[in-house]
C-alpha positions as CSV (number, residue, x, y, z in Angstrom):
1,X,-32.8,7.1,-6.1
2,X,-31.6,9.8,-8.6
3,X,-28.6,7.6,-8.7
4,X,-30.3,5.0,-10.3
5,X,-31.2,6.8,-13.6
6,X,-28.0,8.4,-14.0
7,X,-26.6,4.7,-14.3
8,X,-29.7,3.7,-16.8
9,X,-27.9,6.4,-19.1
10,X,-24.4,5.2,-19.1
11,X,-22.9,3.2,-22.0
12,X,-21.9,-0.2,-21.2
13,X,-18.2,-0.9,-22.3
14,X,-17.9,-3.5,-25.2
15,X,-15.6,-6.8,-24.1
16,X,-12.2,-5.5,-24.2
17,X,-10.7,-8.6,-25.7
18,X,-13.1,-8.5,-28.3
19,X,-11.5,-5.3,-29.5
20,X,-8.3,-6.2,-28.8
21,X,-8.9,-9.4,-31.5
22,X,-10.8,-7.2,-34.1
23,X,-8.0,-4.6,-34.0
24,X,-5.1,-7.2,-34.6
25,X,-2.2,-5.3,-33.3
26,X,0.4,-6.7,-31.2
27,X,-0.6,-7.2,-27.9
28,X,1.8,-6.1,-25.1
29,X,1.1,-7.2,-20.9
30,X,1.9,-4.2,-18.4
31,X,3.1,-6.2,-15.6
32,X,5.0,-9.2,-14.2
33,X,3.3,-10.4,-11.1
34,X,0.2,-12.2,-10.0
35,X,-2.0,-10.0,-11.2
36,X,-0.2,-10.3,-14.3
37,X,-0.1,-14.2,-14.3
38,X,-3.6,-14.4,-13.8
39,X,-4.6,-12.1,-16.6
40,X,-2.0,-13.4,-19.1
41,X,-4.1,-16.9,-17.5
42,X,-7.5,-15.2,-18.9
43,X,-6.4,-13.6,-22.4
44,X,-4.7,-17.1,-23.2
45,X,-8.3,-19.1,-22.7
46,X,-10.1,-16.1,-25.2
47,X,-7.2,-17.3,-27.8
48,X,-5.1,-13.5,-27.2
49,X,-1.7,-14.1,-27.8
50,X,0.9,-11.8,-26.3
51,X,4.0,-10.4,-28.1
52,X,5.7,-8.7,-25.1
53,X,5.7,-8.2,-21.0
54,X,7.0,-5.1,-19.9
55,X,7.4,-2.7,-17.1
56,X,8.1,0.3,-15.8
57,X,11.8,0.9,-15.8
58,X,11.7,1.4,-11.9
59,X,10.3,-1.9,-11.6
60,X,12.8,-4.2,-14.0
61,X,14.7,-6.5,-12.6
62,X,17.4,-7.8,-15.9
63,X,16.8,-11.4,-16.6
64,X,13.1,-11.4,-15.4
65,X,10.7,-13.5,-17.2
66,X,6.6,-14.3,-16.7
67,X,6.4,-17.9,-18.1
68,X,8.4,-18.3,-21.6
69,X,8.2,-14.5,-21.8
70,X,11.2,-11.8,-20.8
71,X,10.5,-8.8,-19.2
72,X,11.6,-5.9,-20.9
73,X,11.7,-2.0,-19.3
74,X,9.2,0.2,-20.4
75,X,11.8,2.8,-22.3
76,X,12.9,-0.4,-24.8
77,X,9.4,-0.4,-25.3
78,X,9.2,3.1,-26.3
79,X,12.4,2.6,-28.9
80,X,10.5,-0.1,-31.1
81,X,8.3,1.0,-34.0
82,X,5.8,-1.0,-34.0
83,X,2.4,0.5,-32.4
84,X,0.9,-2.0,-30.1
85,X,-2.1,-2.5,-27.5
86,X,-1.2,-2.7,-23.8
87,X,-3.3,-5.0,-21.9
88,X,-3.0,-3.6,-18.2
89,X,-1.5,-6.0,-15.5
90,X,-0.9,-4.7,-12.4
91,X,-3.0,-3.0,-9.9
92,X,-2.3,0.4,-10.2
93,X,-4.9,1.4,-12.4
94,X,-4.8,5.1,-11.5
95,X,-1.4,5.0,-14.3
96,X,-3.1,4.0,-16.8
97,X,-4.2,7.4,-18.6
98,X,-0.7,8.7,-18.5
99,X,0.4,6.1,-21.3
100,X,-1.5,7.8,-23.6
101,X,1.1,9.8,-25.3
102,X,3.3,7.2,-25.6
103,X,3.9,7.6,-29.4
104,X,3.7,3.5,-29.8
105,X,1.1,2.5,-27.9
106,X,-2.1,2.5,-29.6
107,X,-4.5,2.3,-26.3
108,X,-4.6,1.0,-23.2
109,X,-6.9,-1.7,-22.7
110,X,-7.6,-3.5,-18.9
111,X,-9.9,-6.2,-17.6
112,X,-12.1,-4.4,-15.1
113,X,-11.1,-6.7,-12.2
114,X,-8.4,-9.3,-11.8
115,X,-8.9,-10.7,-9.0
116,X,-10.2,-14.3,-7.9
117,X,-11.8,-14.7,-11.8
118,X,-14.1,-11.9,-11.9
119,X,-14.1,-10.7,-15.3
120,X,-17.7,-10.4,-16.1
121,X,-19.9,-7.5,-15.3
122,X,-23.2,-7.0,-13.4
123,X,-25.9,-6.9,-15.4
124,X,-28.1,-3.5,-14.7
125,X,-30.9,-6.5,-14.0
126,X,-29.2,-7.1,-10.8
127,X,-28.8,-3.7,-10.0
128,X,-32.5,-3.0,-10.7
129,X,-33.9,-6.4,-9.2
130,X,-31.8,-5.0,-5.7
131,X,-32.1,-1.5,-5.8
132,X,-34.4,-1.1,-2.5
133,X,-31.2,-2.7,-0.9
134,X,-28.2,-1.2,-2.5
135,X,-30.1,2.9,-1.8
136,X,-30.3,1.6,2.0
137,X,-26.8,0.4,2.2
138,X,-26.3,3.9,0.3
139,X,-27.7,5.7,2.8
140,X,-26.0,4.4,6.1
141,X,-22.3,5.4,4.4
142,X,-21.3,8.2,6.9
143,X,-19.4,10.7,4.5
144,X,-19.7,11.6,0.7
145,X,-16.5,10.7,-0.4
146,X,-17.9,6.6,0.5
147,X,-21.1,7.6,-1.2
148,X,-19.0,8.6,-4.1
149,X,-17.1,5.5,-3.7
150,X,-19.9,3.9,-4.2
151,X,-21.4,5.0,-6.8
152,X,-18.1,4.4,-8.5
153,X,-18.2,1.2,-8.1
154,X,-21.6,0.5,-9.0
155,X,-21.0,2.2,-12.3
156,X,-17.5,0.4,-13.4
157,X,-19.4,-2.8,-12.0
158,X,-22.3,-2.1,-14.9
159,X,-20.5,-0.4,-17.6
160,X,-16.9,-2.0,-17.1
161,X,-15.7,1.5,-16.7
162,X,-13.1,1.4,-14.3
163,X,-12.6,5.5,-15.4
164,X,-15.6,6.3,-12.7
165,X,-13.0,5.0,-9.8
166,X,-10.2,7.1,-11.1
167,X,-12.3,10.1,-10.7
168,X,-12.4,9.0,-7.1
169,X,-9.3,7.4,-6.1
170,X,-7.5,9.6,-3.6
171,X,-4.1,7.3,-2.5
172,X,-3.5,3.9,-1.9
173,X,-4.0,2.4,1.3
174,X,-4.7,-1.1,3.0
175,X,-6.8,-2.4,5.6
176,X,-4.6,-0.6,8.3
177,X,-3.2,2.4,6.5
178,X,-5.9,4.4,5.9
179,X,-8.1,8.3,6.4
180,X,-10.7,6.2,8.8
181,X,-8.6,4.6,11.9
182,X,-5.4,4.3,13.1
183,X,-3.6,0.9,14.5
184,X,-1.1,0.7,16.7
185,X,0.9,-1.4,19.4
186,X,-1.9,-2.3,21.6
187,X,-4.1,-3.7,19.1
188,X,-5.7,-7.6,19.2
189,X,-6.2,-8.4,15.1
190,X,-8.5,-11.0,14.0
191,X,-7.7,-11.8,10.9
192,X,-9.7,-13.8,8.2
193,X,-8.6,-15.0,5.4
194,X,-5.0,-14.7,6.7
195,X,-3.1,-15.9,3.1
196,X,0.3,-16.5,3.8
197,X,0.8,-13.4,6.2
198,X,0.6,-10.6,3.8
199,X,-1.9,-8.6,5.8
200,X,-0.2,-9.9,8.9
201,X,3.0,-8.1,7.1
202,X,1.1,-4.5,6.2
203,X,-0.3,-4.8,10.3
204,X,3.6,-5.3,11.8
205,X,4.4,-2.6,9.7
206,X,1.6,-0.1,10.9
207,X,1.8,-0.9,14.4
208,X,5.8,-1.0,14.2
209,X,6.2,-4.5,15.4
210,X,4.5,-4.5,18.0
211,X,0.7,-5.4,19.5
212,X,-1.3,-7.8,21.8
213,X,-2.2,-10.8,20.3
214,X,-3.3,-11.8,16.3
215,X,-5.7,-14.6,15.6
216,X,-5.1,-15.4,12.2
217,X,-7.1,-17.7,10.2
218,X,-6.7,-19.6,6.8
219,X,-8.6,-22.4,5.4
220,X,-6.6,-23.4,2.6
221,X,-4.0,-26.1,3.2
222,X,-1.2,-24.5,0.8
223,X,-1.6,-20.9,1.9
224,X,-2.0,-22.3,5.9
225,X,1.4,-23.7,5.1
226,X,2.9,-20.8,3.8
227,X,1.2,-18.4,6.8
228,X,3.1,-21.0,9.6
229,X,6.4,-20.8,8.0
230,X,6.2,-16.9,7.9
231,X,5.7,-17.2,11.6
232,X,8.2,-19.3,12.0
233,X,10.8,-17.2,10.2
234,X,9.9,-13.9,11.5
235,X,9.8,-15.6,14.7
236,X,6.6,-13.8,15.9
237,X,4.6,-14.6,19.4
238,X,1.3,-14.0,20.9
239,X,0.1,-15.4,17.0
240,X,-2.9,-18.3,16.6
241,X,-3.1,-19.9,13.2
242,X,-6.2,-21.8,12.8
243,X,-7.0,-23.5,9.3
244,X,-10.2,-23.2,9.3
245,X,-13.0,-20.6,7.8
246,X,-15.5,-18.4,9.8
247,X,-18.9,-19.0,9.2
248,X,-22.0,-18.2,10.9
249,X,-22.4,-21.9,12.4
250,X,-19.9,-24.8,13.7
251,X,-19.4,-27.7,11.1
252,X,-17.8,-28.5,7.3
253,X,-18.5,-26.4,4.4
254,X,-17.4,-27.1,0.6
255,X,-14.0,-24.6,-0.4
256,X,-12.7,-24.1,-3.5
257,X,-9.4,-22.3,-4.4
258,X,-9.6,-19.8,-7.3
259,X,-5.9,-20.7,-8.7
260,X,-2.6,-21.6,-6.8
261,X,-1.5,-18.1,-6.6
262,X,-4.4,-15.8,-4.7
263,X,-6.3,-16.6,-1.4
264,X,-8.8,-19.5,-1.5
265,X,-12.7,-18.3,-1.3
266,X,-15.9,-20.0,0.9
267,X,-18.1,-21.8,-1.4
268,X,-21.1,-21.9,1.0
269,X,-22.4,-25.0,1.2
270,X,-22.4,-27.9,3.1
271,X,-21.7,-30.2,0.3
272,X,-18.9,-31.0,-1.4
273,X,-19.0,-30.2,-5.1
274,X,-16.8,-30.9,-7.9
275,X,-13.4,-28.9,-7.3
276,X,-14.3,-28.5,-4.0
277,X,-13.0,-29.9,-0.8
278,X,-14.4,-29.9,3.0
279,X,-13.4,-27.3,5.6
280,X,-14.0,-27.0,8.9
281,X,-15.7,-23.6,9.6
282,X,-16.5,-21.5,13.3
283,X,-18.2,-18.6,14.7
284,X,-15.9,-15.7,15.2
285,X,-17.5,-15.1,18.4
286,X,-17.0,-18.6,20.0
287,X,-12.9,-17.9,19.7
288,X,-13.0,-14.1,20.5
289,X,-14.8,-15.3,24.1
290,X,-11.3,-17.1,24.8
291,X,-9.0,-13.8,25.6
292,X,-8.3,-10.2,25.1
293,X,-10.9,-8.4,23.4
294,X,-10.5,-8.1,19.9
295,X,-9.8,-4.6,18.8
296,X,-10.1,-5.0,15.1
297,X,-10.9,-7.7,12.7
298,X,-10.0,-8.0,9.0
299,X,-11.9,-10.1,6.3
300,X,-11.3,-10.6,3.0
301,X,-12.9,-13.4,1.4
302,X,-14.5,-13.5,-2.4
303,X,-17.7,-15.4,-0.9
304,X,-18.7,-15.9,2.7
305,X,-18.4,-12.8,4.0
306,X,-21.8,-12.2,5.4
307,X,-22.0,-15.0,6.8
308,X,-18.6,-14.6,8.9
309,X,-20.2,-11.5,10.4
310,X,-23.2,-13.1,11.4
311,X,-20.7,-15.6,13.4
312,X,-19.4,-12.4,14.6
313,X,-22.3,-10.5,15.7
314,X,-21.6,-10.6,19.9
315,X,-18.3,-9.1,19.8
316,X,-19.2,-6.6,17.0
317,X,-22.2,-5.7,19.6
318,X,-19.9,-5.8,23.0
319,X,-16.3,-5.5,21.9
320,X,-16.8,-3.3,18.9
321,X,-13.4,-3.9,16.6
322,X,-12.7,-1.9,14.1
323,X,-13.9,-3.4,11.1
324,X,-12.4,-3.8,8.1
325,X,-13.5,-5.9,5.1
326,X,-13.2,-6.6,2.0
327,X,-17.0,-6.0,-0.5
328,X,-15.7,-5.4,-4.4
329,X,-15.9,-8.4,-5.5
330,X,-19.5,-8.7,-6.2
331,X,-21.9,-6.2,-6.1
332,X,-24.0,-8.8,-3.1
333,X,-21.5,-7.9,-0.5
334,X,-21.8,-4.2,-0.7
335,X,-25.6,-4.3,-1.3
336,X,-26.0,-6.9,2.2
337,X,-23.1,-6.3,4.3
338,X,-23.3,-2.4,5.3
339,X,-27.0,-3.3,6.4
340,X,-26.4,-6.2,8.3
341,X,-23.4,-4.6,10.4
342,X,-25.9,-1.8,11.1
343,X,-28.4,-4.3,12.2
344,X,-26.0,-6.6,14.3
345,X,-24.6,-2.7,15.9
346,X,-26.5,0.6,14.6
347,X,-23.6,2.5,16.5
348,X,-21.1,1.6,13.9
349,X,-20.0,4.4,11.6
350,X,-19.2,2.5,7.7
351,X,-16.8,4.3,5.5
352,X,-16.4,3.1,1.8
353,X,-13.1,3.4,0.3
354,X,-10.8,2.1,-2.3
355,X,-7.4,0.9,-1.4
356,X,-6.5,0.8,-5.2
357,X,-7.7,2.3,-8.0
358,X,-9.9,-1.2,-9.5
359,X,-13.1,-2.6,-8.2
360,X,-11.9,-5.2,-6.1
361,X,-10.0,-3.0,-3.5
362,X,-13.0,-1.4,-2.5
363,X,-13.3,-2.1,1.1
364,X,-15.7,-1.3,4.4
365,X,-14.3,0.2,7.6
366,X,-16.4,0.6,10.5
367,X,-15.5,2.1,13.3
368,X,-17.4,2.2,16.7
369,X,-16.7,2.9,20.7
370,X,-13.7,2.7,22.2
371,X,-11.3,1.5,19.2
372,X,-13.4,4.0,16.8
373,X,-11.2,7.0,16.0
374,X,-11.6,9.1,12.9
375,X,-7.6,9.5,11.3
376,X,-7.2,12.8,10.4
């Protein structure tokens, strides 16, 4: 566990916004869309006011605003003479050290992960308290580049660092563009945590249109609504929408939605709490039994997600899909999930890999049997 002292040594990275308030410059947000919403959310409840949203010039739209605040291109920026701190909000991290010679920008500063309202760090307790786990999750990775991977992400989870993942970061990819599997026109997608068709988007585009049959579900109400009328008006067939979550038993669980703009996440529990609401949840496996084999399924939820595979454990044993799923956005799923796929189906081969340079896009693929080919 060599690993484990090197992270002992690291330094952990003092709260940005607490610099960002001691420095008293004008603050600037890089970015205009969710991501930015949700940080501009965040800096507003720690009492940071913004002077400016911009972008790159390739990305300005004229007249654009985020809330009360107009967009401006990042080359008006660079005429102003005012130096300023940037507050990065967008999700290509791997730009941020190429703003450092711009002559007005003091420094870049980022919140290490932006999605679903993770902003704090893991403490190295946590890390300590699980390392028997996280070295044998370590060890069943199949290449170096996901041990790498995953060391990265242990250290930026720690330290706050998300440097250790540039280091890393090859290109950006998604759950079905990627350097472990290829998808294509025959494929049967399960999909979990559906949103409203986004990943059903990046599939059609893979695959060129064209493939068996997608199950897609979504448990909350709003983004189920939005999911059906993408259907609708892409006009798509051999498609069933459920809204519900999977789960490793049949029944109700309490849900809570992060914020109006991202993908709901599974509480789990069976009661409802405050800011929650009931769901109905199912095994993977008693909906897979219905037709075609299922040749790959896709989860990304914040919590829930081990217990969705345990619900999936008889077609991961006799269909074997190709697998991939969603762990950054707690330091639980990557310490339990790469172990329990190996104990549901040892045959699997797990890749980690990030499909954007910040923590949360880390993601699992498995690959196993028929529908297991390496991408070269």
């Amino acid at each position: 566990m060599k690993w484990m002292e090197e992270l002992r040594n690291l330094e952990i990275q003092e709260d940005p916004v607490d610099i960002i308030k001691r420095e008293a410059l004008p603050v600037v947000l890089w970015g205009a869309g969710e991501f930015a919403g949700e940080i501009w959310r965040y800096l507003k409840n720690r009492d940071v006011e913004i002077s400016q949203v911009v972008v790159d010039d390739d990305y300005f739209t004229p007249g654009s605003h985020l809330g009360e605040y107009k967009v401006i291109p990042r080359s008006e920026l660079m005429k102003q003479q005012t130096m300023v701190n940037v507050v990065w909000a967008n999700s290509s991290y791997e730009k941020i050290p190429s703003l450092a010679c711009d002559c007005v920008i003091h420094k870049v500063y980022y919140i290490f992960s932006v999605n679903y309202g993770i902003h704090k760090q893991t403490p190295i307790s946590y890390i300590e308290e699980h390392l028997e786990e996280l070295d044998s999750s370590y060890a069943v990775l199949e290449d170096e580049i996901s041990r790498k991977n995953f060391l990265a992400f242990i250290k930026t989870r720690v330290t706050g660092d998300n440097a250790f993942i540039w280091q890393e970061f090859m290109k950006e990819g998604n759950f079905f563009h990627n350097d472990v599997f290829c998808v294509d026109d025959r494929e049967v997608l399960f999909d979990v945590g559906a949103y409203d068709g986004d990943t059903i988007r990046l599939f059609l585009k893979e695959t060129g249109g064209k493939y068996r049959y997608i199950y897609a579900w979504e448990p909350d109400a709003q983004n189920f609504l939005k999911l059906e009328n993408y259907i609708r008006g892409e006009d798509l067939k051999n498609i069933e929408t459920m809204a519900i979550g999977a789960w490793n038993s049949e029944g109700t669980i309490a849900f809570s939605a992060v914020n109006e703009q991202i993908s709901s996440v599974s509480v789990g529990s069976s009661q409802e709490t405050a800011g929650c609401t009931s769901i109905p949840v199912k095994r993977i496996d008693e909906m897979a039994a219905c037709g075609a084999p299922i040749t790959m399924l896709k989860i990304n939820y914040h919590e829930g997600v081990y217990e969705a595979l345990e619900g999936a454990a008889g077609i991961l044993k006799g269909q074997r899909p190709k697998l991939a799923i969603t762990v950054g956005f707690n330091c639980a799923n990557i310490c339990r999930i790469p172990q329990l796929i190996k104990e549901i189906n040892p045959r699997y081969r797990l890749y980690l890999r990030f499909n954007r340079a910040m923590v949360s896009a880390c993601t699992l693929y498995g690959i196993c049997g028929a529908y297991g080919t390496v991408s070269k």
